[in-house]
C-alpha positions as CSV (number, residue, x, y, z in Angstrom):
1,X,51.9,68.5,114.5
2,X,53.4,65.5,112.8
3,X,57.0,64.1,113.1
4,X,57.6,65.0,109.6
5,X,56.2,68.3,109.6
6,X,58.2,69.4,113.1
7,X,61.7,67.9,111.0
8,X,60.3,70.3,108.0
9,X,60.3,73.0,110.0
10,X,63.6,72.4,111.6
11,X,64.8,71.8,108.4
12,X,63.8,74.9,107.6
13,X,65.1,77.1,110.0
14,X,68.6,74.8,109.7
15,X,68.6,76.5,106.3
16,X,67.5,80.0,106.8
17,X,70.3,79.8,109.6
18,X,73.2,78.3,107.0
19,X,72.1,81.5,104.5
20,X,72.4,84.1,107.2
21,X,75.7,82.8,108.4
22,X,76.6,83.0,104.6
23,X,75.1,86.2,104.3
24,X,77.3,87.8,107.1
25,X,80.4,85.8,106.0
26,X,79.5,87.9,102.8
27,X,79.3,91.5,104.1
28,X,82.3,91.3,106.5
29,X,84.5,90.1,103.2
30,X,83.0,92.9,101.4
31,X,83.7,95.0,104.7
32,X,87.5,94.0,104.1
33,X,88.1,94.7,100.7
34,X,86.5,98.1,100.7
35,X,89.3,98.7,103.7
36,X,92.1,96.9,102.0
37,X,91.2,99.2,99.0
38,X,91.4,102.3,100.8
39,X,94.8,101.4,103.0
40,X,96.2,100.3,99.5
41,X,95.2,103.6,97.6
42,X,96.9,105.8,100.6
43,X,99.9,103.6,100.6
44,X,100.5,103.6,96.7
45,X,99.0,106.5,95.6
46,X,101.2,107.7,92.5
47,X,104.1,110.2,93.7
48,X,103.9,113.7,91.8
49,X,107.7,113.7,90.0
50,X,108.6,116.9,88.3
51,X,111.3,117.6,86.1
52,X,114.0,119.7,87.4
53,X,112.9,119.9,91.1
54,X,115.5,120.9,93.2
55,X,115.0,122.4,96.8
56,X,111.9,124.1,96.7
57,X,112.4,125.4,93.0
58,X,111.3,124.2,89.5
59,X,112.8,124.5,86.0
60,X,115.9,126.4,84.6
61,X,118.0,128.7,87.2
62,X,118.9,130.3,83.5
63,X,115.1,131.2,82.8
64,X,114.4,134.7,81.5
65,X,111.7,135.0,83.8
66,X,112.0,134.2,87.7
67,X,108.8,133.5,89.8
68,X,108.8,133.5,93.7
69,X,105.5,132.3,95.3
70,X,104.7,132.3,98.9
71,X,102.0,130.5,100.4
72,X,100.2,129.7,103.6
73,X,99.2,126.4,103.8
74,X,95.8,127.4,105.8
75,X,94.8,129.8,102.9
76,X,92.1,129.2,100.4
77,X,93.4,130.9,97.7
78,X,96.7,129.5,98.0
79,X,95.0,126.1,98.1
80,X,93.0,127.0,94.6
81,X,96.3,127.9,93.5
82,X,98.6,125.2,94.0
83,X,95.5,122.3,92.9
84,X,93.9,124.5,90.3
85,X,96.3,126.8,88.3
86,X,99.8,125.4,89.4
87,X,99.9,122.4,87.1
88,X,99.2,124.5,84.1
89,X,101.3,127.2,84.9
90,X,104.2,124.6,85.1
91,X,103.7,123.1,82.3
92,X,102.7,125.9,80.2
93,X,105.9,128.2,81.9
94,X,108.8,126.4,83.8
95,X,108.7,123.4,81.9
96,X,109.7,125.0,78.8
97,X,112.4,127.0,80.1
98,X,110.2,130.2,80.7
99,X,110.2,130.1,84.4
100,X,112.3,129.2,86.9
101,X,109.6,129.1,89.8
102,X,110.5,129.2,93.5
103,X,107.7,128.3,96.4
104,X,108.0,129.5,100.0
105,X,105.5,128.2,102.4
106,X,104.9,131.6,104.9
107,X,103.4,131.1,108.0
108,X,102.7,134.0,109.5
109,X,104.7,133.8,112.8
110,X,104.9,130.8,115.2
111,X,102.2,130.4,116.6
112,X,100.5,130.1,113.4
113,X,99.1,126.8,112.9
114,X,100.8,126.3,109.4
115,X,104.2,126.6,111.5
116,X,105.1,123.1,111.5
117,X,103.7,122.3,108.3
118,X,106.3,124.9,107.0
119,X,108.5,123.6,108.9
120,X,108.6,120.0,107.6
121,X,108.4,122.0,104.4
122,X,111.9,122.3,104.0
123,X,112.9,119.0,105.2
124,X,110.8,117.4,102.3
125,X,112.9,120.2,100.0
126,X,116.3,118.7,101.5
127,X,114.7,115.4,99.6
128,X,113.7,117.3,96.7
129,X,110.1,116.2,97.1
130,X,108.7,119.2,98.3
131,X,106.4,120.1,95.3
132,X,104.6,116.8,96.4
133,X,104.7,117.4,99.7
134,X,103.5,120.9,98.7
135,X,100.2,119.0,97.4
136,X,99.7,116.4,99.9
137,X,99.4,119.4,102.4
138,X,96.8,121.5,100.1
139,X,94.8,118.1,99.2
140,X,94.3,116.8,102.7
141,X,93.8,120.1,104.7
142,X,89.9,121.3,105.1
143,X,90.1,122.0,109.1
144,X,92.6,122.9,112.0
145,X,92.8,119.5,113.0
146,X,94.3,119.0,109.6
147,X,97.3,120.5,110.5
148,X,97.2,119.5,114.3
149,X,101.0,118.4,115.3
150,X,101.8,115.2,113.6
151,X,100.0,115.8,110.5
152,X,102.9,117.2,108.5
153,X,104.5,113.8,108.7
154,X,102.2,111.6,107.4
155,X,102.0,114.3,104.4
156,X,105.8,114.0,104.0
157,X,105.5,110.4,104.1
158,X,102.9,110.2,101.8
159,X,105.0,112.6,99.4
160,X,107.9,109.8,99.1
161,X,110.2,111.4,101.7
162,X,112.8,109.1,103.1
163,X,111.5,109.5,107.2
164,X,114.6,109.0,109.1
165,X,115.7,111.7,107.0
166,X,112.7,113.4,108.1
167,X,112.5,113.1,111.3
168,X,116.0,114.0,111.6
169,X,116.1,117.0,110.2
170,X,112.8,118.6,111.7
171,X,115.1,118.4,115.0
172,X,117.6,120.8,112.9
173,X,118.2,123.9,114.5
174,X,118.6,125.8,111.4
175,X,114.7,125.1,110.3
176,X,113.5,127.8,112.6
177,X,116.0,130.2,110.6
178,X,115.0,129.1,106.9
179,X,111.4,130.6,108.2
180,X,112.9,133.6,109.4
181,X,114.7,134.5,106.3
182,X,111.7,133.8,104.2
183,X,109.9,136.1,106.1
184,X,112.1,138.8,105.6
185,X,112.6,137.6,101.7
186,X,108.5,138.6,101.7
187,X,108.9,141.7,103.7
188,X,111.3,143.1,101.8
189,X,108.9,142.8,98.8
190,X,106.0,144.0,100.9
191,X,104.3,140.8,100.5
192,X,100.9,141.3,103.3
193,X,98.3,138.1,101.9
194,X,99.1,134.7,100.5
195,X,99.4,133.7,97.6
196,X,101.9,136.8,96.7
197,X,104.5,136.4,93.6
198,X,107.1,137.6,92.6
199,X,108.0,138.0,89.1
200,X,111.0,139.6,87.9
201,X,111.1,141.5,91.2
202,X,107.5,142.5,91.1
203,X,104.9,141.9,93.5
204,X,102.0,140.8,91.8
205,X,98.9,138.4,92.9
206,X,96.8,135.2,91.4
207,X,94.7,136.6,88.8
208,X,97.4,138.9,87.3
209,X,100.3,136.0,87.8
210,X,99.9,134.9,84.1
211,X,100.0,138.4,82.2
212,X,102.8,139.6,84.2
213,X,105.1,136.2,83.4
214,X,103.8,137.1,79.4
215,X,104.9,140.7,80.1
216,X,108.1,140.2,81.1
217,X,109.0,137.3,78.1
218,X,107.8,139.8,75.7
219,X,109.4,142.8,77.0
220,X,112.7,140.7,77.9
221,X,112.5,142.2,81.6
């Protein structure tokens, strides 16, 4: 082998080196971007905003029609509910001045995994962002590690809730309490599967939610 031909082939290999250099310089940007995009869509995701939120209630206290939901945030149905039929139903009911909707989250005692989700619940409510937190809960939770101690705060955080607030008040004693007496709100209307509602006093469930509210604005009861 020639001089020339053994600097040709160094040459070449000098090369092929430089393009896979530039080739992994390359990926690993693309490998950072695609991250950066993902961190960036968590941290600014749009907040939901609703009109009239207050506490854990939409719309006008003054409604003709008054809806109580409760909901466990493990339960499929209730999931369906709150992504599916809730945005309508809000916009079609309580934000024309139809409904003035309540929703509980109901664990169903405390050893329930949903506990602390509920929990934190009504420390987002003390912010009036539960109905976001409300989501970020039904949007992110597929598995029981989803709702594995912890979890609930990055939800709340995620909902726009100010977390020294937060934090602060999940350490309230009366928290434990609002639970209680939302238990025996649902008992007392013999509420025994999630979602239940209660319109105008009367127990009803998902598929007949819509025709009772339409009821009840007709008949004036």
């Amino acid at each position: 082998m020639t001089i020339s031909e053994r600097e040709h082939i160094r040459s070449q290999k000098e090369k092929q080196k430089k393009r896979n250099t530039l080739t992994t310089i390359i990926i690993l940007g693309l490998v950072l971007v695609i991250a950066a995009v993902i961190i960036l869509t968590q941290v600014m995701r749009p907040k939901l905003t609703l009109a009239n939120e207050k506490g854990m209630s939409l719309g006008n206290p003054e409604a003709p029609v008054k809806v109580i939901e409760f909901s466990n945030y493990s339960c499929g149905h209730c999931r369906a509910f709150a992504i599916d039929d809730a945005p309508d139903f809000i916009k079609n009911y309580v934000d024309t001045g139809k409904v003035y909707y309540t929703s509980y989250p109901y664990p169903w005692s405390e050893t329930d995994l949903t506990y602390k989700a509920s929990m934190a619940a009504y420390c987002t409510a003390e912010q009036d962002v539960y109905f976001a937190y409300k989501n970020e809960v039904f949007k992110s939770v597929f598995s029981a590690n989803d709702l594995a101690d912890g979890k609930e705060r990055v939800y709340a955080k995620r909902a726009g809730a100010d977390m020294d607030e937060f934090d602060a008040c999940m350490k309230k004693q009366e928290i434990p309490g609002y639970i209680s007496a939302t238990k025996n709100l649902a008992e007392g209307y013999n509420v025994t599967g999630t979602p239940s509602f209660i319109v105008n006093g009367k127990l009803v469930y998902r598929d007949s939610l819509n025709s009772t509210v339409e009821a009840a604005l007709s008949s004036g009861n």
